[in-house]
N, C-alpha and C positions, 0 to 999 in steps of 0.2 A: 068022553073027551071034552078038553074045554074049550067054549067059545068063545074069542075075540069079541069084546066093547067097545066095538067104532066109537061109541061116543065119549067114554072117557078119556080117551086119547084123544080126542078132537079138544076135546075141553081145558084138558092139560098145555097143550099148543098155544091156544089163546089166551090164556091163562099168562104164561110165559112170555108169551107174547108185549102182555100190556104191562107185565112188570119193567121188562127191559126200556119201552117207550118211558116209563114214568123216571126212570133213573136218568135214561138220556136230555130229560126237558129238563130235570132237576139239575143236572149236571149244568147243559147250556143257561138256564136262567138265574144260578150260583156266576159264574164268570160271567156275564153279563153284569151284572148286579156290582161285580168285583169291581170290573173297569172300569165303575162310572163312579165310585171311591174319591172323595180327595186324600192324597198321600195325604199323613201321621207329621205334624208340627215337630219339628227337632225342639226338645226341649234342654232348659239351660238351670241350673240350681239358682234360685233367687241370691240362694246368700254367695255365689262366687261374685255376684254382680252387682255394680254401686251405680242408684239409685240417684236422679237430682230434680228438683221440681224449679220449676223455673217460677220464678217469685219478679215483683215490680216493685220499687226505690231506688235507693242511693245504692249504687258500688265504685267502693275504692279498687281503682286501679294502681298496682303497684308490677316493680320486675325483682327479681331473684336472683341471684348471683353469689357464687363460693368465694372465698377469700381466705387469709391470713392476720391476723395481727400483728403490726409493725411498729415498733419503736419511732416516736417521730422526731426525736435526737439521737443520731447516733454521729458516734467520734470512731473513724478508723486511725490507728496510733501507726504513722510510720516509720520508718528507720531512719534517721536524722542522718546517719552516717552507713558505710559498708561496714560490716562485720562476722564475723562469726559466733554462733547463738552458743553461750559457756552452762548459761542457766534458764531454767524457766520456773519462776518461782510463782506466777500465776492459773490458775485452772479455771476453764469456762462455770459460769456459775458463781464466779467466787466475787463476795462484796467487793469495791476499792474505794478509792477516796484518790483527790486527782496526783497525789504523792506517791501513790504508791506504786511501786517498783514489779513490773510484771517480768520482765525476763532479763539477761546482761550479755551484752558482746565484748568481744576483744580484737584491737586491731594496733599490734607493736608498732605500725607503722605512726598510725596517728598520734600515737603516745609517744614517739619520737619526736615528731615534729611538732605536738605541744612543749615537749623540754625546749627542744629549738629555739621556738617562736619566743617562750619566754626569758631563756637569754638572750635574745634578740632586742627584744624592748629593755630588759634593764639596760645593756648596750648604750640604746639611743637615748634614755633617759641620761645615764649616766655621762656621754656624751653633751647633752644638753646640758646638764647642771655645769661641766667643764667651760662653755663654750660662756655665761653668763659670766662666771669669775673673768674668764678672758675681755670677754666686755668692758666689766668693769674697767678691768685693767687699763684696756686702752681708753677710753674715755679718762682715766687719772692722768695717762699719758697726754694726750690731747689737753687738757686742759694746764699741765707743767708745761707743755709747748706754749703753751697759749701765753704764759705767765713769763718764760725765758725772753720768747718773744717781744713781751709789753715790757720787761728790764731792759734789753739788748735797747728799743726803742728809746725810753728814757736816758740810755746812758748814752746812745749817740747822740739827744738831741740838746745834752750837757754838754759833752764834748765838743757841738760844733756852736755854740753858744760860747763858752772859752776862748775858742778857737775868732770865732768871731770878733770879740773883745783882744785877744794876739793883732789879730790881723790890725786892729784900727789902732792899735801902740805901736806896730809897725815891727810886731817881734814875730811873727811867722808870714810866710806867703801866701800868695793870693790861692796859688795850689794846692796849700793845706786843707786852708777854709773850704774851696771845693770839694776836695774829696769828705773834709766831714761830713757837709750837706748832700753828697752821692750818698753818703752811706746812711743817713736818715730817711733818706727818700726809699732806698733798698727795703731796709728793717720797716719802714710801714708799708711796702709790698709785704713783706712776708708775715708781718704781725695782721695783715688782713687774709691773707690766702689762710693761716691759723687758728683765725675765727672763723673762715666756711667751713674748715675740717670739722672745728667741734660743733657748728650751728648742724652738720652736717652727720654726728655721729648717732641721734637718735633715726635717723633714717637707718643710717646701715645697721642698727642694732636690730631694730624691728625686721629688717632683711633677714639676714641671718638668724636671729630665732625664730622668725616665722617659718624658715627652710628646716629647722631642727625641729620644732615642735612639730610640724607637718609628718617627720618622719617619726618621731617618737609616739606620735598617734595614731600612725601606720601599723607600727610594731605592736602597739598595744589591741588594734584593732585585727591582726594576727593573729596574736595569744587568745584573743579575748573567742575570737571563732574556733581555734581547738580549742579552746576549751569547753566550749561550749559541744563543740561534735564531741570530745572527751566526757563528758558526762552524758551527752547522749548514749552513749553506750549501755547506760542503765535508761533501759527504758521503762518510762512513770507512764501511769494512765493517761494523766493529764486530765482527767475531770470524774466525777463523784458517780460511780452508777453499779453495773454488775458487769462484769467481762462475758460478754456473748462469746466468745469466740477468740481464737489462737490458731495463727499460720505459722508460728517457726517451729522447728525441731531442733535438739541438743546438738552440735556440730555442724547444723547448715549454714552454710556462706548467703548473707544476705546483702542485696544491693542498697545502696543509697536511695532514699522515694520508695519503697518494697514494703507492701501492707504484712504488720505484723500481728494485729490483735483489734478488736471491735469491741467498744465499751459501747452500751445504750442504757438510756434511763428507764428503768422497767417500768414508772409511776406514771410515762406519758405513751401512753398508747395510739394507736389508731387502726382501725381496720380497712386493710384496699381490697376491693370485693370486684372478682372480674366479672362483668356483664356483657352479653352477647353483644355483638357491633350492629345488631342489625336493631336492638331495642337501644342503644346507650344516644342516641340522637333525642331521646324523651327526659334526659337525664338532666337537671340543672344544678348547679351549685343552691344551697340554701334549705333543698327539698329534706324532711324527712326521713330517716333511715329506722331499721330496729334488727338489730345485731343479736343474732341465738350464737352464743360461747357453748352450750352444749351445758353451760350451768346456768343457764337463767338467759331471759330478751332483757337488752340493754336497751336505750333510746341511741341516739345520734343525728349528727349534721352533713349533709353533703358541701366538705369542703373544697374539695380539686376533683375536674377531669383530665386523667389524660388526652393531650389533644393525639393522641395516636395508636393504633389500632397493632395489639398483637399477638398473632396466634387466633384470629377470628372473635378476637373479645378488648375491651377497653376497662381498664384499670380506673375504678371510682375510688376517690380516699374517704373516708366517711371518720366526723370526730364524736367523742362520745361526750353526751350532755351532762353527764354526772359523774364523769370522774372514770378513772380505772375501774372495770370492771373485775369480782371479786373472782380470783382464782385466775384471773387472764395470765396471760405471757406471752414472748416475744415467738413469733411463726406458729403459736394458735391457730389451728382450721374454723372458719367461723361459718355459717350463714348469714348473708345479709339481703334484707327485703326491703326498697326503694319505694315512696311511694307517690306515687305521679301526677294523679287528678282523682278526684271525685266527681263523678257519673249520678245525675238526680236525675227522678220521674223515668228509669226505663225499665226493659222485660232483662232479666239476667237468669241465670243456670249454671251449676258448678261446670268447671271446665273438663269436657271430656279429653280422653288420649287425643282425639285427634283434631282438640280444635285449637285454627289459628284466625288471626285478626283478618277481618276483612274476604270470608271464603264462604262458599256453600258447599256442605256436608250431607249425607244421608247418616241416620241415624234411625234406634229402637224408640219409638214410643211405645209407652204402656196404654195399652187400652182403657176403657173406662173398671171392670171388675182386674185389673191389675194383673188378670192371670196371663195375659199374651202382650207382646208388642209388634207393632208392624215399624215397617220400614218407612222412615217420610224423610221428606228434605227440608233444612232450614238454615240460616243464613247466620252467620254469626258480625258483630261490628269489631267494635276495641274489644281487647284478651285483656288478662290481669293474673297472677298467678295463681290461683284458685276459681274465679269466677270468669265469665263470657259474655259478653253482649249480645242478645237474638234480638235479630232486627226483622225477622220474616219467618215463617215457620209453624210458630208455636206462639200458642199464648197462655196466659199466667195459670198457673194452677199446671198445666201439663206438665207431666211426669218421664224422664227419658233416662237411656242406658247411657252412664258415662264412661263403663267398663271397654276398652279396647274389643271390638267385635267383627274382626278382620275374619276371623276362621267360619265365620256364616253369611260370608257376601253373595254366597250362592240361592239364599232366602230371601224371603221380603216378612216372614212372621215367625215369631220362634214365642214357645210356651217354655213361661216362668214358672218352676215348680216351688 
């Protein structure tokens, strides 16, 4: 029969025993071990992220602002008169010269009442040249008054002379003699009242034609106005450039003053660049500009500000130093970059997303082996479109994150791979 070995069964037990204690301390002293771990740095691709080192000198400050290209002459062509639009013989784009003929109206009425108007003045003309002869006339008349008159005198002052020589032979009466001498005294009344007529008739000549000519200049300044709304009816450019633009259509009824067409000179440009209102206080007349047409940087002049604010931005006109810019044209999108002061002797750094003038930011620095950055805070002064002013923070040589870093505000260190 077999006999039971208390002792290897005792042995096995202990045995067992001390393995399971060794797993349990291995176990507690792994988690142990674990907890007292700093979590795993979130790390970040170096190349998704843009890199600036903050350098010491001069930085130009400048601001930035979108805009257009604008014609700095332009002629809007009205309608001189009302009409209805027959032709349109102009198309945006097309050269002119100030002759030429961009579209035609019609208006029977007006065309009536220039025939009108110019029968009317030959009328008063005609009139006039009548009323001269009449003049004439009477002033020939006036003046054979004058003359019958000055006979009528001599021949009474004969007859009472006669009469007087009768009277002293004692061959007529004393009553004759009188009445001759009435009737000379009469005839020099009236041979003088016939000299005021004619002293008298370049007045009323000048009357009367001045009331004729008044009206004959009337008449012509009548004619002279249809006729003029009458050839408005072809409307001319009226000055040498490129027709931007055309408001009428074939058959539309157009008002009197009613913008019909926009000529501009293509050869004098300017760019109005809107800038925010909260920087355009920095803005002076005279400053600097450089104009990206999207084919080349141009230079330019800060000519005009708008003194008024619209849309949260104010309108700069900016003129260009060298002439028409090559390939430009009229409502061109342009950029244009302003530039305000230059900044000597201080600490500067490309501009991150999120910096602005005058604030304190937290931001990435890079540590010294570039492979992490932590989180520090620094103070930024004057901004500029590319560049920053740090006034506090950081000093020269440090290297910081200017990439937008909003999605790891929950860190203070993240590894650059």
């Amino acid at each position: 029969m077999d006999i039971a070995r208390e002792s290897v069964a005792k042995r096995r037990a202990i045995k067992r025993a001390v393995w399971s204690f060794v797993v349990v301390a291995g176990l507690i002293t792994l988690t142990v071990g674990l907890s007292r771990l700093e979590p795993a740095l979130p790390s970040v691709p170096r190349a998704s992220v843009q890199i600036g080192t903050v350098e010491r000198g001069s930085m130009l400050r400048d601001i930035r602002g979108t805009g257009t290209l604008v014609p700095e002459i332009v002629w809007w062509i009205p309608a001189m008169t009302a009409g209805r639009v027959e032709r349109i013989l102009g198309l945006p784009g097309t050269i002119v010269e100030s002759d030429t003929i961009l579209l035609e109206l019609s208006d029977p009425q007006l065309e009536l009442d220039t025939v009108d108007a110019e029968w009317q003045m030959k009328s008063t003309e005609a009139d006039l040249a009548s009323l001269k002869v009449r003049l004439r006339n009477d002033l020939l008349e006036r003046r054979a008054s004058v003359a019958r008159a000055d006979a009528d005198l001599l021949e009474a002052r004969l007859r009472h002379e006669v009469n007087r020589e009768l009277f002293e032979d004692g061959l007529i009466s004393q009553n004759n003699l009188k009445l001759s001498g009435v009737r000379v005294e009469e005839l020099i009344k009236l041979n003088g009242i016939e000299q005021q007529r004619l002293a008298m008739n370049p007045e009323l000549k000048d009357a009367q034609l001045s009331a004729q000519i008044a009206k004959v200049e009337q008449a012509r300044a009548l004619h002279a106005l249809k006729r003029t709304q009458s050839d408005a009816l072809r409307v001319r450019a009226g000055a040498a450039g490129v027709l931007e633009q055309m408001h009428a259509q074939v058959g539309e009824r157009v008002i009197a003053g009613a913008t019909l067409a926009k000529v501009t000179d293509p050869d004098q440009l300017k760019a109005v660049i809107k800038i925010p209102e909260t920087q355009a206080r920095e803005v002076q007349i005279g400053q600097i500009a450089s104009i990206d047409t999207r084919n080349g940087i141009v230079a330019g002049k800060v000519v005009r500000i708008d003194p008024a604010a619209q849309q949260g931005s104010v309108a700069v006109d900016v003129a260009f130093l060298n002439g028409k810019p090559t390939g430009a044209r009229p409502d061109q999108n342009v950029l244009g970059t302003i530039e305000i002061e230059r900044l000597d002797e201080i600490l500067y750094v490309g501009r991150p997303v999120i910096g602005q003038a005058f604030t304190r930011v937290e931001i990435f620095k890079l540590d010294a082996a570039e492979k992490t950055a932590t989180r520090v805070q620094m103070e930024f002064g004057k901004t500029s479109v590319r560049t920053v002013e740090v006034t506090s923070g950081l000093k020269e040589g440090d290297k910081i994150v200017l990439t937008d870093m909003s999605r790891w505000d929950a860190v203070d260190r993240i590894a650059l791979e």
